[in-house]
N, C-alpha and C positions, 0 to 999 in steps of 0.2 A: 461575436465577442472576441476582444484581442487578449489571447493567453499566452505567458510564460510562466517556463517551465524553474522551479526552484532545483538545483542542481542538475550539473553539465555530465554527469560520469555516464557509464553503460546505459543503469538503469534511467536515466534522466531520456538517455538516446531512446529507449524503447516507447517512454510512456511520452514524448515528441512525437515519433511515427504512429502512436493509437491516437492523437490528436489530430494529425493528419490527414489521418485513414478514416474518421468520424463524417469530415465535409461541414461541420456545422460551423466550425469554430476557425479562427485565425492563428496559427501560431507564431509569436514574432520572434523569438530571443529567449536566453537564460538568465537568471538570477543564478551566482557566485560567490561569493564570498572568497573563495580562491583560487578565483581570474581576476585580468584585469579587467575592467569597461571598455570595449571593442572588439577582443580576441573570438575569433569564428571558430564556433566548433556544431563541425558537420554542416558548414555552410549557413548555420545562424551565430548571430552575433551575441554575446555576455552584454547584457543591456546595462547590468552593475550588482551591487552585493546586496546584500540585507537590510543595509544601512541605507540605502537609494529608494527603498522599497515607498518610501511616501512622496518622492518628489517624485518620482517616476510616476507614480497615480497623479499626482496633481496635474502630470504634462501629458496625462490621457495615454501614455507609452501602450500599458495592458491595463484590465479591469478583473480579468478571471489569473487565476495561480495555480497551477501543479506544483503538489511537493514529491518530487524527485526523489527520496531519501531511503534507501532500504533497509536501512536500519528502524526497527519503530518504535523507538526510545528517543533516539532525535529527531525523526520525523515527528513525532508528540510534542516534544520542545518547540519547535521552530512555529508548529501551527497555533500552539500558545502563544508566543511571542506574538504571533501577526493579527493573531483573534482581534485586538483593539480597532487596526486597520479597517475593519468591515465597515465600521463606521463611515468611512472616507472612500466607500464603495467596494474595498475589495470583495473577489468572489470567489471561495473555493472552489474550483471545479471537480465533478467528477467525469473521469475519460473511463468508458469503455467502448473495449475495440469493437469493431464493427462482424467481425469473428466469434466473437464471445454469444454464449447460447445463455442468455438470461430467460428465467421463468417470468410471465407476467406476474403472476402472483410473488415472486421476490421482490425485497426491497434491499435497496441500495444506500447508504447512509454519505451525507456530504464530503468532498477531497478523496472520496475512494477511487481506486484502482481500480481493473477490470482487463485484462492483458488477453491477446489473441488465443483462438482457442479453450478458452477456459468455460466453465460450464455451471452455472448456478441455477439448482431447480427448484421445485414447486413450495412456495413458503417458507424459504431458506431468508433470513435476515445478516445483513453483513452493515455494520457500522459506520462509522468515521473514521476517514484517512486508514482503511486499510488499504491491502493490498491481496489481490487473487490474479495471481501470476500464470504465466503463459502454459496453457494446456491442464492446469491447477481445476479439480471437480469437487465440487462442494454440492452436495445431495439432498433432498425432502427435507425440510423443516429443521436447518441447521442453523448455527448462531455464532457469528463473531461480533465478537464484541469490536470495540473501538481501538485503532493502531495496531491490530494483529494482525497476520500476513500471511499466505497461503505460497510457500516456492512452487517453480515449476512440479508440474507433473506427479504435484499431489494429490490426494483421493481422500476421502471422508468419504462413510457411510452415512445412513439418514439422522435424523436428532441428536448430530455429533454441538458440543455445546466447546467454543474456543476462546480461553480469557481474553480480557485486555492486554495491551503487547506482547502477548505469545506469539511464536515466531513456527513455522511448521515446514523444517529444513525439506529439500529438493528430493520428490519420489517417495517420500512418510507415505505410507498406508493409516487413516485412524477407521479401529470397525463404528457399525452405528454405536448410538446413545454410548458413547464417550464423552465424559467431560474434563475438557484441558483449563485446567487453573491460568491465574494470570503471571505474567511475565513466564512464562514457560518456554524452552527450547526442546524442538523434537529434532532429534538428530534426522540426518539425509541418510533417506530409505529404510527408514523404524516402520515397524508396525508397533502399532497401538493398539492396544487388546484390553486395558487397565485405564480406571478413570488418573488421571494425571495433578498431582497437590501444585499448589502456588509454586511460583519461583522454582519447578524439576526441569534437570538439564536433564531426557531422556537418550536413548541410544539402543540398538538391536533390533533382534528380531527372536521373540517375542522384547519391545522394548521395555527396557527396563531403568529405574532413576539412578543415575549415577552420581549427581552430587546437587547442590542448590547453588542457584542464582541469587547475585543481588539487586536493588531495581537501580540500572541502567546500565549495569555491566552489555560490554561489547557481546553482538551475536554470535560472530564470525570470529 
């Protein structure tokens, strides 16, 4: 299958090289929006924007799609927009790296992630278009839901339960049977000790809610 990657930035650069690193698959080019059609980044070329995304299928360019996006508020957006395209063959792909320590008994949900290092075990469920970031450890019988996202070198304990677009900033500790509501942000290097309400921007250690989100307010 010939895949591109939907955004050219860092994170686009990472989840390019777990594609590579897989052997199954083709990687050709980026989807843009702001590039222009030809500009090489990291020696593949911006094949064009969002907007090219159906004549580009039509001329057989790719079939499979990475969304790139680390944001999972606009990654949610963009994979709605395209949702219609499947029609016309598209294919979400999911990429995990060849690194990654998946349980058989886990399931993986379509367009997700799966980054070097990272560790999914025994009956752990992870959604659609997530993301489980590089060295990121998600344990026994745990659950994200759909567009939530694991930063590096995060850890959860077992029957940890994570919303929809909650976001689980770089090095968070959460202990087991924690449940993180959705749209949530956990600060970088919180521990989590307390079940977590809809829309809580967390932070510390023991963390604690600082203030509420709105849905699609910026992560970062």
């Amino acid at each position: 299958m010939n895949v591109a990657v939907f955004g050219s930035s860092g994170h686009g650069g990472v989840v390019a090289e777990a594609i590579l690193s897989q052997g199954t698959q083709n990687f050709v080019g980026w989807i843009d929006s702001f590039r222009s059609p030809g500009d090489i980044v990291g020696s593949y070329r911006v094949l064009g924007s969002e907007k090219d995304i159906p004549d580009l299928l039509a001329q057989r360019c790719f079939d499979g799609l990475a969304i790139a996006i680390g944001d999972n508020w606009q990654r949610a957006q963009v994979a709605e927009r395209l949702q219609p395209l499947c029609r016309s063959g598209l294919v979400f792909v999911t990429v995990i790296h060849p690194n990654a320590n998946i349980s058989t008994s886990a399931v993986i949900g379509e367009g997700t992630v799966v980054l070097s290092g990272a560790v999914i075990t025994a009956h752990s469920r992870v959604g659609r278009f997530c993301i489980v970031n590089t060295s990121a450890s998600l344990d026994h019988d745990c659950v994200m839901a759909d567009y939530s996202s694991l930063a590096p070198k995060t850890a959860t304990g077992g029957r940890v339960s994570i919303g929809e677009y909650s976001a689980v900033s770089i090095g968070a500790i959460i202990v087991h049977r924690i449940v993180i509501g959705h749209h949530c942000l956990i600060g970088a290097g919180a521990t989590v000790l307390r079940n977590v309400p809809d829309h809580a921007v967390c932070y510390g250690t023991p963390a604690k809610t600082v203030r509420y989100r709105t849905t699609g307010e910026s992560y970062l």
